[in-house]
C-alpha positions as CSV (number, residue, x, y, z in Angstrom):
1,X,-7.9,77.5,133.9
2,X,-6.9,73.9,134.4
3,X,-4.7,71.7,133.1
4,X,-5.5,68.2,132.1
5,X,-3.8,65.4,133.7
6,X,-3.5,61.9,132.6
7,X,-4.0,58.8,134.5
8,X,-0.2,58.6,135.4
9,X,-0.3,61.9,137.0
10,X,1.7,63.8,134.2
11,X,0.7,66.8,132.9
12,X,0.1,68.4,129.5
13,X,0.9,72.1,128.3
14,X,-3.2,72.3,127.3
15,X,-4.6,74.9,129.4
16,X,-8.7,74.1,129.8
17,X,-10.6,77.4,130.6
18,X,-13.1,76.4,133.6
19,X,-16.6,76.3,133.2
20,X,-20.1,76.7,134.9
21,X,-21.6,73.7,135.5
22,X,-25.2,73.5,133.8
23,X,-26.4,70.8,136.3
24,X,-28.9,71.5,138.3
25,X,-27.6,71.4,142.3
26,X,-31.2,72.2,144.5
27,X,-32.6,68.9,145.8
28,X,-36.1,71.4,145.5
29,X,-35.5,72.9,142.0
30,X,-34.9,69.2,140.9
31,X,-37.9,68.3,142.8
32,X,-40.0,70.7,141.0
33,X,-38.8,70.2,137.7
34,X,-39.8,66.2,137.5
35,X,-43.5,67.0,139.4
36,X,-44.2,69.6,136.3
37,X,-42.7,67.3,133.3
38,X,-44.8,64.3,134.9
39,X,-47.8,66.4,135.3
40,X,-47.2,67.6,131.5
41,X,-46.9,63.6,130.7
42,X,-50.2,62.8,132.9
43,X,-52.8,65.6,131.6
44,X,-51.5,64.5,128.0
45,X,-52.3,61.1,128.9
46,X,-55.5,61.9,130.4
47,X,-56.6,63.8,127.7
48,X,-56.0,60.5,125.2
49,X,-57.6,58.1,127.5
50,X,-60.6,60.0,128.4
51,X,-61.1,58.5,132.2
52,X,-58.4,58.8,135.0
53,X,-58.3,54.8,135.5
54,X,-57.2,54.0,132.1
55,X,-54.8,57.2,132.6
56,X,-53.3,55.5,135.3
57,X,-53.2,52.4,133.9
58,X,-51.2,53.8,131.1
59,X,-48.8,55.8,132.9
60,X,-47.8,53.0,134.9
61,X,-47.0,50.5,131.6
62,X,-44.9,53.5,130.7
63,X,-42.8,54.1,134.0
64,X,-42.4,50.0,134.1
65,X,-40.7,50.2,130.3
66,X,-38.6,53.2,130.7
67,X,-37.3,51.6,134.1
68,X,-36.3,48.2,131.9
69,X,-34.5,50.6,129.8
70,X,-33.2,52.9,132.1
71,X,-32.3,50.9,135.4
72,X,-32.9,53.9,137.1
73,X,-35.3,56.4,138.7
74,X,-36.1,59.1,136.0
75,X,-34.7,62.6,135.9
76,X,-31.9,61.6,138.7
77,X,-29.9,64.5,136.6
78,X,-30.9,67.6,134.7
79,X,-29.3,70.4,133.4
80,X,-30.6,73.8,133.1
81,X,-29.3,75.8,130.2
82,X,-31.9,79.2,128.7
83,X,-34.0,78.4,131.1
84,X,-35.3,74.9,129.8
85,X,-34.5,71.7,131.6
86,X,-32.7,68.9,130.2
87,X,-31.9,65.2,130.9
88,X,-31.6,62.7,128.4
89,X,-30.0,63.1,124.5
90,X,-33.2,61.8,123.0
91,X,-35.7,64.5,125.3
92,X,-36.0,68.0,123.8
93,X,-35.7,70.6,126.7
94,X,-38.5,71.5,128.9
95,X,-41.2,73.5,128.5
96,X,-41.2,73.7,124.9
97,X,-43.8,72.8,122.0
98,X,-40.8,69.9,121.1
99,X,-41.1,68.2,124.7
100,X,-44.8,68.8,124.4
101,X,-44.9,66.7,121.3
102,X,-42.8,64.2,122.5
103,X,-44.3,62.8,125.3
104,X,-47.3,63.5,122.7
105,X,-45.5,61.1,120.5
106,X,-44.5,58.3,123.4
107,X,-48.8,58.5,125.1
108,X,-49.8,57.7,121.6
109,X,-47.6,54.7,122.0
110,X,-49.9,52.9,125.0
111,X,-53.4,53.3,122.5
112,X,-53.3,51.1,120.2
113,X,-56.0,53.0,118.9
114,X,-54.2,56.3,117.7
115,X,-51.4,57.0,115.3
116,X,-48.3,56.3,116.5
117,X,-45.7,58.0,114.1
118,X,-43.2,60.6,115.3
119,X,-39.7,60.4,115.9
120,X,-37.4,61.4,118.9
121,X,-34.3,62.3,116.8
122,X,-33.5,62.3,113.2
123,X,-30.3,62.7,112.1
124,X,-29.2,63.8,108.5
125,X,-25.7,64.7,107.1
126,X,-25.8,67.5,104.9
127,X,-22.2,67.1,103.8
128,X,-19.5,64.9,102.2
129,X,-16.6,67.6,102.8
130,X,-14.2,67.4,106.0
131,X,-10.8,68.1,106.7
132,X,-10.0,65.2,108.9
133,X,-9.4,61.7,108.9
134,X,-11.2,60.6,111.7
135,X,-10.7,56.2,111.6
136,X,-14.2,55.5,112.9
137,X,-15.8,57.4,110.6
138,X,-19.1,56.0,109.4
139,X,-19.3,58.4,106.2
140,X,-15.5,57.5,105.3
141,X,-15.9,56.0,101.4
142,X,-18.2,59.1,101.1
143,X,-16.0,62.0,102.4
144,X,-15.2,65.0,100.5
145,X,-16.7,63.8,97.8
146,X,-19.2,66.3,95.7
147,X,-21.9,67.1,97.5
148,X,-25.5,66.4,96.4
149,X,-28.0,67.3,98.8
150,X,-28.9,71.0,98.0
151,X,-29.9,73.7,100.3
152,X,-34.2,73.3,99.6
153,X,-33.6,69.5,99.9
154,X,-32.7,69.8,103.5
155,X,-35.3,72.3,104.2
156,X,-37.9,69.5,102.6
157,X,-36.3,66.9,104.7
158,X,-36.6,68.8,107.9
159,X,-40.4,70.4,106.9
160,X,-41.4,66.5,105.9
161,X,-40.3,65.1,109.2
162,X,-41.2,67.9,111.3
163,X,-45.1,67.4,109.7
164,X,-44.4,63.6,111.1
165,X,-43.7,64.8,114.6
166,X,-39.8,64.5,114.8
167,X,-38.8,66.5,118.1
168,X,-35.0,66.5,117.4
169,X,-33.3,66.7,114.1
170,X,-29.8,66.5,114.3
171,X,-27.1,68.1,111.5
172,X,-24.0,66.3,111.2
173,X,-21.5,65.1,108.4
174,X,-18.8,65.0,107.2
175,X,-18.5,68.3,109.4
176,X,-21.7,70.2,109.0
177,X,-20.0,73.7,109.9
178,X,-18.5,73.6,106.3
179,X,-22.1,74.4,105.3
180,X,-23.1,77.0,107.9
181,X,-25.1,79.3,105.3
182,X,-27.1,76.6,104.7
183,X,-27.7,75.7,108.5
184,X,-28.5,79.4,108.9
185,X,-31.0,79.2,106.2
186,X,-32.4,75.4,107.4
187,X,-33.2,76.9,111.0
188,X,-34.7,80.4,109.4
189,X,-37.4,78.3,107.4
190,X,-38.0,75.4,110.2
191,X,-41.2,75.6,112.4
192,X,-40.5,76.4,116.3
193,X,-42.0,72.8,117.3
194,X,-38.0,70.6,117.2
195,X,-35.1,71.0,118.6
196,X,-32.4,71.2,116.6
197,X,-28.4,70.0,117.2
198,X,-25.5,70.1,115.3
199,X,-23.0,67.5,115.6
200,X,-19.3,68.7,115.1
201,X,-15.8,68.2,115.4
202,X,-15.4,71.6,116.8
203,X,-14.2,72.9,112.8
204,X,-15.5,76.3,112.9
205,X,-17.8,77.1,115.9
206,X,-16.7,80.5,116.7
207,X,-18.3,82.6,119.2
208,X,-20.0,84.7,116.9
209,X,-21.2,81.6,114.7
210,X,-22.5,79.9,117.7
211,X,-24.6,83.6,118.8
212,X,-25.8,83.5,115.4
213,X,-27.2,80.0,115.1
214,X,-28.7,80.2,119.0
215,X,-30.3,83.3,117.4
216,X,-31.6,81.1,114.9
217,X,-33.1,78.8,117.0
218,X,-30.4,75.8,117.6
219,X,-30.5,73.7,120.8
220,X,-27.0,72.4,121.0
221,X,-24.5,71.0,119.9
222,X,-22.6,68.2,119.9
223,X,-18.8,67.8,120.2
224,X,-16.9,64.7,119.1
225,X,-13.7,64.6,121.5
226,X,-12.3,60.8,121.3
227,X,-9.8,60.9,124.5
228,X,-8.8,63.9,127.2
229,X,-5.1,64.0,126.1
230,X,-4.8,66.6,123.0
231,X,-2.1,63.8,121.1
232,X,-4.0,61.5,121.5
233,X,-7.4,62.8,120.3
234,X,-5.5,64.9,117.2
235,X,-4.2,61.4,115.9
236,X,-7.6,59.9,116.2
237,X,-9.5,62.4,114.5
238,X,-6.4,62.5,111.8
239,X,-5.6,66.2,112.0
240,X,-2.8,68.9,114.0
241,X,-5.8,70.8,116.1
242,X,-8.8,68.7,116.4
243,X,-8.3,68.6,120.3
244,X,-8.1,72.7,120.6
245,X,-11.1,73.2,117.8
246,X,-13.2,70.8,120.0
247,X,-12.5,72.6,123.2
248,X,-12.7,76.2,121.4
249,X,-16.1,74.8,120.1
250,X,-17.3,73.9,123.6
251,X,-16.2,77.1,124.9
252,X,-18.0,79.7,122.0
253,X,-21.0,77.3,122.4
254,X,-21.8,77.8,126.1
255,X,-21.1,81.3,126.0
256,X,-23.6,81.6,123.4
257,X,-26.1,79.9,125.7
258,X,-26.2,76.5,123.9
259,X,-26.5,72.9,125.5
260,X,-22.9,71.2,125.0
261,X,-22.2,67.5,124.6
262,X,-19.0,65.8,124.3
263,X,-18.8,62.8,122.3
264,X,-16.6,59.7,123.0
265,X,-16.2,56.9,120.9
266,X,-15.0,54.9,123.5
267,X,-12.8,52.0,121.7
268,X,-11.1,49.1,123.4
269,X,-7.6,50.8,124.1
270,X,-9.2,53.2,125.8
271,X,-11.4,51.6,128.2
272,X,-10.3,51.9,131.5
273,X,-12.0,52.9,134.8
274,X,-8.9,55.6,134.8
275,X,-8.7,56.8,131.6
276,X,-12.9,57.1,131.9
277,X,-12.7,59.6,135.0
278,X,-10.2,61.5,133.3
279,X,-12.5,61.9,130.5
280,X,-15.3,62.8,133.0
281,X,-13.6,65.4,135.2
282,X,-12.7,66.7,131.9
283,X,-16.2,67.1,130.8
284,X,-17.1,68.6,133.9
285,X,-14.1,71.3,133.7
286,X,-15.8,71.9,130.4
287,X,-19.2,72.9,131.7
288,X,-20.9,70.5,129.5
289,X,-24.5,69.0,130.1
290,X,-23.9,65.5,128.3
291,X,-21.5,63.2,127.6
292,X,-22.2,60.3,125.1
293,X,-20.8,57.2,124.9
294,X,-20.3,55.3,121.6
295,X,-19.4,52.2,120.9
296,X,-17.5,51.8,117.6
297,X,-18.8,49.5,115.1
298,X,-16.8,47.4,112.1
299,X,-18.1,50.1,109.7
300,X,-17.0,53.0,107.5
301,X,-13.2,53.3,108.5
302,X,-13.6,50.8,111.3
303,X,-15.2,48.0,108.4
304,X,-13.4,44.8,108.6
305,X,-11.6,45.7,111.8
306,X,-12.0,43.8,115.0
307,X,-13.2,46.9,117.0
308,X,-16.5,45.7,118.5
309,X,-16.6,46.0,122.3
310,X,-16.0,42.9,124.2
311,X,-18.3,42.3,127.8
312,X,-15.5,43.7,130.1
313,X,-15.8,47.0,128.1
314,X,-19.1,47.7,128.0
315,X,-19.4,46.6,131.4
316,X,-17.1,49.3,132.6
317,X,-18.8,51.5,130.3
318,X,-22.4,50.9,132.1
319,X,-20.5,51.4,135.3
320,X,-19.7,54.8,134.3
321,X,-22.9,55.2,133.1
322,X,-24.8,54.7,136.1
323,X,-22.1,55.7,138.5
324,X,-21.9,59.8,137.3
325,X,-25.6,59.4,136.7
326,X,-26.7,58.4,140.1
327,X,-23.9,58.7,143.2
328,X,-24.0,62.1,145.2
329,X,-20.0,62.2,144.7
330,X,-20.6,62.8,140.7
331,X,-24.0,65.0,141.2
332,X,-22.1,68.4,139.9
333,X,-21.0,65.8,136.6
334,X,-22.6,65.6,133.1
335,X,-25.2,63.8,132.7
336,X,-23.7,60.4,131.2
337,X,-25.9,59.2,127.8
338,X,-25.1,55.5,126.5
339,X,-27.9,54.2,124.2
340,X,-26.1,50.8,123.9
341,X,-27.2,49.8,127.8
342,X,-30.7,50.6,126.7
343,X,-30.7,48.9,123.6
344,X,-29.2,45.7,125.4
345,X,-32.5,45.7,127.5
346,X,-34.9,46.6,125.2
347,X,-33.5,46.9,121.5
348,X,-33.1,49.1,119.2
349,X,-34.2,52.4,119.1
350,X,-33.4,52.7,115.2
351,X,-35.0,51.8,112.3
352,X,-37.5,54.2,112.3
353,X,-39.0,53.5,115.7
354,X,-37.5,56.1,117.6
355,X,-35.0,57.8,115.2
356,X,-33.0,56.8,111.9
357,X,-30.5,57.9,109.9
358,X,-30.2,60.0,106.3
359,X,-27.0,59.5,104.3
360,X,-25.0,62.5,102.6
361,X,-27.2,61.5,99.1
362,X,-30.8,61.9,101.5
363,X,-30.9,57.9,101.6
364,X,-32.6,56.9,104.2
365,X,-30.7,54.2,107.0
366,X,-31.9,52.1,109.9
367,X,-29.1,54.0,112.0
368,X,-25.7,55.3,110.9
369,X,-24.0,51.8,111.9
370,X,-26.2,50.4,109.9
371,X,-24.6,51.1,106.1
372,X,-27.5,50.2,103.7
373,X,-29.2,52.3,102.2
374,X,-33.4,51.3,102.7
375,X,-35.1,54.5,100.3
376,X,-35.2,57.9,99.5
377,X,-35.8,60.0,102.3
378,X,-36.5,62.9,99.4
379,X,-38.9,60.6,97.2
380,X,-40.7,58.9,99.7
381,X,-43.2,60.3,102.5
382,X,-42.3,60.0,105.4
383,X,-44.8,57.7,106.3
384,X,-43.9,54.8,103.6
385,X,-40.1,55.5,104.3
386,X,-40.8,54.5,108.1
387,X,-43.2,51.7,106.8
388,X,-39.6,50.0,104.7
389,X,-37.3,51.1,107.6
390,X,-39.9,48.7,110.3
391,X,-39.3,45.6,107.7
392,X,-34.9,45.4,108.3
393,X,-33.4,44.6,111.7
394,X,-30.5,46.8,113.1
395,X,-27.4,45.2,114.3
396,X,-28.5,42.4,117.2
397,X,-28.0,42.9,120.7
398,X,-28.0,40.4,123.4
399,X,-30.8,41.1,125.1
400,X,-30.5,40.3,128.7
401,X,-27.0,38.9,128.4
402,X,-25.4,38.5,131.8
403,X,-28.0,41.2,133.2
């Protein structure tokens, strides 16, 4: 057990219950891992080209665009959790048919040839209902209204988009562990091929829930914990015991042998290089194999607020980004995910080209920042509703600024 300290050294009451860290430690084990995931990515490659020189010739335009987006050597990190290998968010674990797919899914990208659809992720909130008040919620003129997606609709969303070639779908809300039945059911009647998340507050995720739903076939989950001091985090998220749910949640979830992520949205008082290796160490007490950085947007409860991240933030955020993700003094850490430093290279991910968003009503969204609703999800195929989603731009980014 360990209690959490803040920045000026004084401590809370909160006891944190210590856990294994996930990341892989062997310099050889590492070694071996990224050898069989590129030879995975070659022989798919090979396969689709049909000679070894325009194999090659592929492979290296893909290393040269993941290293614009990344700024770093791939698979620096990985975590190990049931014996599959993780190391980025938007990768299903390794070996599995999901990872297979994927890197399916990105070859097909280099001919121009083949059929390039398949997602990495797509998320879809199957509820309206939650407890708290969290004040960057994206949901928040929707919440705890009635819900109208049913239980078959979400199974027809997820058999739609797993027939597309999504890899990840990802369950979130409102809190999605209000509809834990229906999760149960959604994973009983989805095909083997995609990993599936949940993404929670903490609400509910006891340790027999969490063996039940890795039973069922769910990856991981993620938990939203907005700051490492329980006050702080419970008035954030609007209610007494968010801080000790999340933590509880984290706790039940390992045990039960799923991948953990905390989620930070990482707002302007917040940002600083102390309060964001408090954060960290706490992440690492936790035994967690991610930690994701958001940056909030003027949207939802934030809309009409002046929240958006100034340079000195998110510069100290990409610090911390590649810091934990590359120096030897953070190797034992979480592996750091924060899609807005890619996106600031290379654009957005959204809008249908590598994962969107569906609303509580199943309307389909460029990405949950982006609050307008583009079609049906349940009406159209999946193959027109990416065709409207490739005619709206996302929210701009600055390519290249100051980089």
């Amino acid at each position: 057990m360990s209690t959490i300290i803040s920045p000026n050294k004084t401590s809370t009451s909160l006891k944190v219950p210590s856990q294994k860290s996930p990341i892989v430690s062997g310099t050889l084990e590492k070694k071996q891992i990224k050898l069989r995931v590129a030879l995975q990515m070659f022989n798919i490659t090979l396969k689709k080209a049909g000679s070894l020189f325009k194999a090659i010739e592929v492979i290296k335009k893909m290393r040269a665009k993941y290293q614009r987006a990344f700024g770093e050597t791939m698979l620096t990190k990985v975590s190990k959790v049931d014996d599959r290998y993780f190391w980025r968010l938007g990768a299903p674990g390794f070996p599995s048919k999901a990872s297979y797919k994927m890197q399916s899914n990105e070859a097909n990208r280099f001919f121009s040839e083949q059929n390039s659809k398949g997602l990495r992720t797509l998320f879809i909130a199957i509820t309206k209902k939650c407890p708290l008040r969290c004040e960057h919620c994206f949901e928040w003129e929707n919440l705890n209204q009635e819900d109208t997606l049913t239980t078959k609709d979400i199974i027809d969303l997820v058999h739609k988009y797993q027939d597309y070639g999504t890899t990840q779908i990802m369950l979130s809300g409102g809190e999605p562990m209000l509809r834990v039945n229906d999760i149960y059911k959604v994973l009983d009647a989805a095909k083997e091929e995609t990993d599936f998340w949940i993404i929670t507050s903490g609400l509910g995720l006891t340790k027999e829930r969490a063996k039940k739903l890795k039973a069922k076939g769910l990856t991981g989950v993620m938990v939203s914990l907005d700051h490492f001091l329980p006050e702080k985090h419970n008035q954030f998220r609007g209610f007494e015991s968010a801080f000790q749910n999340a933590i509880n949640a984290v706790v039940n979830a390992n045990q039960a042998g799923l991948v953990t992520t905390l989620s930070l949205c990482a707002t302007k008082s917040f940002i600083t290089e102390n309060n964001l290796a408090a954060y960290m160490d706490l992440a690492k007490e936790l035994g967690v194999s991610f930690v994701q950085l958001i940056e909030p947007k003027a949207v939802g409860g934030y809309k009409g607020k002046d929240v958006e991240l100034e340079k000195m933030h998110y510069e100290l955020l990409e610090d911390t980004f590649l810091k934990y993700n590359s120096e030897l003094a953070f190797q034992q850490y979480p592996i750091v995910n924060y899609l807005n430093y890619h996106q600031r290279r290379i654009g957005c991910f959204g809008g249908g080209d590598r994962f969107f968003y569906i609303d509580t009503d199943g309307y389909a969204h460029l990405c949950p920042f982006c609050s307008s609703q583009v079609s049906s999800a349940l009406e159209f195929s999946a193959e027109d509703t990416i065709d409207l989603l490739t005619q709206y731009s996302c929210h701009s980014f600055s390519l290249g600024d100051g980089f």
